[in-house]
C-alpha positions in Angstrom: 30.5 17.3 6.2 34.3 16.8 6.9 33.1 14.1 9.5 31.1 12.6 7.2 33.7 11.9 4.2 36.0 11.2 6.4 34.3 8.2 8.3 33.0 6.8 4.6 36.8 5.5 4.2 36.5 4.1 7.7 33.0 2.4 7.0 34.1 0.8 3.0 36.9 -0.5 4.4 35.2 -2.2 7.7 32.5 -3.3 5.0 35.6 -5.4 2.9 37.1 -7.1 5.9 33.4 -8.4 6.7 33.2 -9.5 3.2 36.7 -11.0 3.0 35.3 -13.3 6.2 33.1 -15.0 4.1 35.7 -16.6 1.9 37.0 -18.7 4.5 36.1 -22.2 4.7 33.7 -22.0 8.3 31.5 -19.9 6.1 31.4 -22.1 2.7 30.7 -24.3 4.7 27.4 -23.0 6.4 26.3 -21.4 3.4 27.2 -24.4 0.8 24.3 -25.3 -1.4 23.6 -29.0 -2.7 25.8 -28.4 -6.1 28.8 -27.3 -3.3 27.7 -30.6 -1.0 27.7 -32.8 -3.9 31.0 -31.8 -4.9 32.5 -31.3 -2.0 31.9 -34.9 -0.9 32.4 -36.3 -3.9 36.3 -34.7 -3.8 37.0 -35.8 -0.1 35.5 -39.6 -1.4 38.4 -39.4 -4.3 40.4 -38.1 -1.8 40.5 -40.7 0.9 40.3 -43.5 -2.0 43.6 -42.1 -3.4 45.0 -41.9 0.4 44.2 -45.2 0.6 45.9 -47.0 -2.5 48.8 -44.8 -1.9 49.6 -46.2 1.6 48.7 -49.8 0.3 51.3 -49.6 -2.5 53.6 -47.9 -0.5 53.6 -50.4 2.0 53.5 -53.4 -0.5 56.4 -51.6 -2.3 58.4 -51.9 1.1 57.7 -55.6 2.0 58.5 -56.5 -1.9 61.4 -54.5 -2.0 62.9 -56.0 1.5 62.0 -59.5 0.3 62.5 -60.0 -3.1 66.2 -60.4 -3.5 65.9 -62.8 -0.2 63.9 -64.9 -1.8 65.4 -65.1 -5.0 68.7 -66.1 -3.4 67.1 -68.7 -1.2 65.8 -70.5 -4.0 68.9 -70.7 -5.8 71.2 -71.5 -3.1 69.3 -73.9 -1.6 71.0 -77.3 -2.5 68.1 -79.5 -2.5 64.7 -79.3 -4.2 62.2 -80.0 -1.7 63.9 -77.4 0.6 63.4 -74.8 -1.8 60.0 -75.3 -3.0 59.1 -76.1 1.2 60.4 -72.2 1.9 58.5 -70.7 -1.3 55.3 -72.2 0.1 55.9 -70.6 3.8 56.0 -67.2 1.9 53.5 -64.6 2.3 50.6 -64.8 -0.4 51.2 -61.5 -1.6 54.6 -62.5 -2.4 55.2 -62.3 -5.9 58.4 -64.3 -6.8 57.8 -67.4 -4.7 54.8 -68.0 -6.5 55.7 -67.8 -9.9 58.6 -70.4 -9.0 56.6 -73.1 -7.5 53.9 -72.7 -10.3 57.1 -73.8 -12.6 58.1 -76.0 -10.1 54.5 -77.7 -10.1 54.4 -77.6 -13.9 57.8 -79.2 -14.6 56.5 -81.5 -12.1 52.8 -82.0 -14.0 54.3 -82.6 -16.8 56.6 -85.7 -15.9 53.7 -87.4 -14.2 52.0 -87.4 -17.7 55.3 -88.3 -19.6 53.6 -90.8 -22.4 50.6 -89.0 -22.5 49.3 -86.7 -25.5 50.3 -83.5 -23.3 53.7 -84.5 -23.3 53.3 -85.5 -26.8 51.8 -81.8 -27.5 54.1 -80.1 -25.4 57.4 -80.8 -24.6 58.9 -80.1 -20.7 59.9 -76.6 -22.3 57.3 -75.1 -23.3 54.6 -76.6 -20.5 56.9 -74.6 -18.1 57.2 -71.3 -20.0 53.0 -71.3 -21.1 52.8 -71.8 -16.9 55.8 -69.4 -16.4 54.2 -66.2 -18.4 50.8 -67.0 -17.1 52.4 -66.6 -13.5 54.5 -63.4 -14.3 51.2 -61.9 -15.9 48.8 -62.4 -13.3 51.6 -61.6 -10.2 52.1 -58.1 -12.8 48.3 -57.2 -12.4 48.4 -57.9 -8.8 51.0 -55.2 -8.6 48.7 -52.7 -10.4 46.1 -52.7 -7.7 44.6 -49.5 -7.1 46.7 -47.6 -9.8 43.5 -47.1 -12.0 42.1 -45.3 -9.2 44.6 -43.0 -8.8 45.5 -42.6 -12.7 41.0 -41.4 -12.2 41.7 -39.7 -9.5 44.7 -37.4 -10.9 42.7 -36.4 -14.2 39.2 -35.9 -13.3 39.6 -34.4 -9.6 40.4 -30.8 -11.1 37.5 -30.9 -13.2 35.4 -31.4 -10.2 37.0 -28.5 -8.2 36.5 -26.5 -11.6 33.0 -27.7 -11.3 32.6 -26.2 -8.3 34.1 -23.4 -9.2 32.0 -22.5 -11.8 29.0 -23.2 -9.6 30.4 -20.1 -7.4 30.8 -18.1 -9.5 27.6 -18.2 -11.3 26.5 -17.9 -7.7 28.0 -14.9 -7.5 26.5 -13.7 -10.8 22.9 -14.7 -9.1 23.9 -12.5 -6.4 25.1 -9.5 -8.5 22.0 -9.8 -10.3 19.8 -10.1 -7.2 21.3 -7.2 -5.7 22.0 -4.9 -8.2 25.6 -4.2 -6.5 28.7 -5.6 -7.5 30.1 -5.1 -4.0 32.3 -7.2 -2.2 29.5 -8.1 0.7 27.8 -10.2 -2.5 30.5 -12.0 -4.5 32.8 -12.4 -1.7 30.6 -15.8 0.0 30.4 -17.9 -3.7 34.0 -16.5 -4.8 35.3 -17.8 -1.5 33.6 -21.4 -2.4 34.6 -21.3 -6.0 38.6 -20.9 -4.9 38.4 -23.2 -2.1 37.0 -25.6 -4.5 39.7 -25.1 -6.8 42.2 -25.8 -4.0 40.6 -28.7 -3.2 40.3 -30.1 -6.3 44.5 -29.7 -7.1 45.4 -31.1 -3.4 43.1 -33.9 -4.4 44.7 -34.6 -7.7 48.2 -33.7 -7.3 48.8 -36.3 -4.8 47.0 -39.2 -6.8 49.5 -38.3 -10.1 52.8 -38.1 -7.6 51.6 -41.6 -6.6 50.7 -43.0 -9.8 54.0 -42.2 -11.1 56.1 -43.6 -8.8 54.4 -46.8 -8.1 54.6 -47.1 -12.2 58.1 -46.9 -11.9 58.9 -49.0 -9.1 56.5 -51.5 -10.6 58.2 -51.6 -13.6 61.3 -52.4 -11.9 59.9 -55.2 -10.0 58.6 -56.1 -13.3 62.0 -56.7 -15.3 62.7 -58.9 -12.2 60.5 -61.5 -12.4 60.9 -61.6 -15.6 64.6 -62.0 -15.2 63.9 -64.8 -12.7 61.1 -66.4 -14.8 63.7 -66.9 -17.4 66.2 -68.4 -15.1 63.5 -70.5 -13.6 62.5 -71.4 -17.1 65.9 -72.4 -18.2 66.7 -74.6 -14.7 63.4 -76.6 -15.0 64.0 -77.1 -18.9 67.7 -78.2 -18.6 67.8 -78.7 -14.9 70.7 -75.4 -15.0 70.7 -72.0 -15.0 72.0 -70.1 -18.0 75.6 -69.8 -17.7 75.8 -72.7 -14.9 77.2 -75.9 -16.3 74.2 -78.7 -16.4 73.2 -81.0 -13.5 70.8 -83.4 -12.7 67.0 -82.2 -11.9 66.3 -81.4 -8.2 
């Protein structure tokens, strides 16, 4: 009898390590019903989306960041016109501030061609550039928001999947309780596992997606005030042929 109650301990305790094996991932994984698949891929297709835009803004930050002050100088210290436009039309297309100044180039330009016409007579040189100026800045500003919808989706619905899937394990485990009449661990410790792991899953998916969101936000916003800093400038300089606080010369 003392051999008997003394190997019970021995044979519970073997009996929860098994069961704690089965909340790893190896075994969600072979046991993972179509609820678990479904969500499961549909977290990892969130996931590599958000991975995605991430490294694309990050990089486009980069290049923007190491190009836009270049190019902003280069335009105004170039002495003559054509020189100036010629190296905003050798920039990259995804350049923002090169093409907002050669769409106010090409409108102050537009505009004097048609000089007697009823445009001009409509609008004056002024306000032809600055319609053509804040149609620039707002498309170039939407260019800069690609992908952030994606992860502004991504970083408030991913834990709701994992806690899908969470609650799919554990009513799993209910089944299980139910089917087996024990509440052991041999019989929750499989759908708990999955229901946890989900949860984790869903959080590493998410958290990432709102860090991202947040700072691309803010550094677009940044890059924002800056074109519209040099929109006004450019605004001014094809309006008066000077920039604010420069005294007034003839048009390039």
């Amino acid at each position: 009898m003392l051999q008997e109650s003394t190997n019970a301990p021995v044979s519970g305790a073997a009996d929860n390590a098994a069961a704690m094996q089965q909340m790893g991932f190896a075994d969600m994984i072979q046991h993972m019903d179509i609820v678990g698949w479904v969500v499961l891929c549909t977290l990892l297709a969130m996931s590599a989306m958000s991975i995605y835009w991430i490294i694309f803004n990050f990089v486009k930050n980069l290049r923007l960041k190491s190009s836009a002050d270049r190019v902003v100088n280069t335009f105004w210290e170039t002495p003559n016109a054509q020189d100036a436009i010629r190296y905003m039309e050798e920039q990259p297309a995804s350049e923002p501030f090169s093409k907002i100044a050669l769409d106010a180039a090409q409108a102050a330009a537009h505009h004097q061609r048609h000089e007697g016409s009823r445009l001009v007579e409509s609008l004056n040189r002024s306000e032809f550039v600055d319609r053509a100026l804040r149609q620039a800045v707002t498309r170039e500003s939407l260019r800069l928001e690609s992908g952030l919808t994606l992860l502004a989706t991504v970083g408030s619905t991913a834990p709701f999947v994992g806690l899908l899937g969470t609650v799919w394990g554990i009513y799993r485990a209910l089944i299980r309780i139910g089917a087996s009449g024990q509440a052991d661990m041999g019989a929750v410790a499989g759908p708990v596992g999955e229901a946890l792991i989900m949860t984790a899953i869903g959080l590493g998916v998410a958290i990432p997606a709102v860090l991202g969101f947040n700072f691309f936000t803010r550094s677009n916003r940044i890059t924002n005030n800056k074109l519209d800093t040099f929109a006004h400038d450019l605004h001014d300089f094809f309006a008066t042929g000077s920039r604010v606080g420069e005294a007034p010369q003839a048009q390039r």
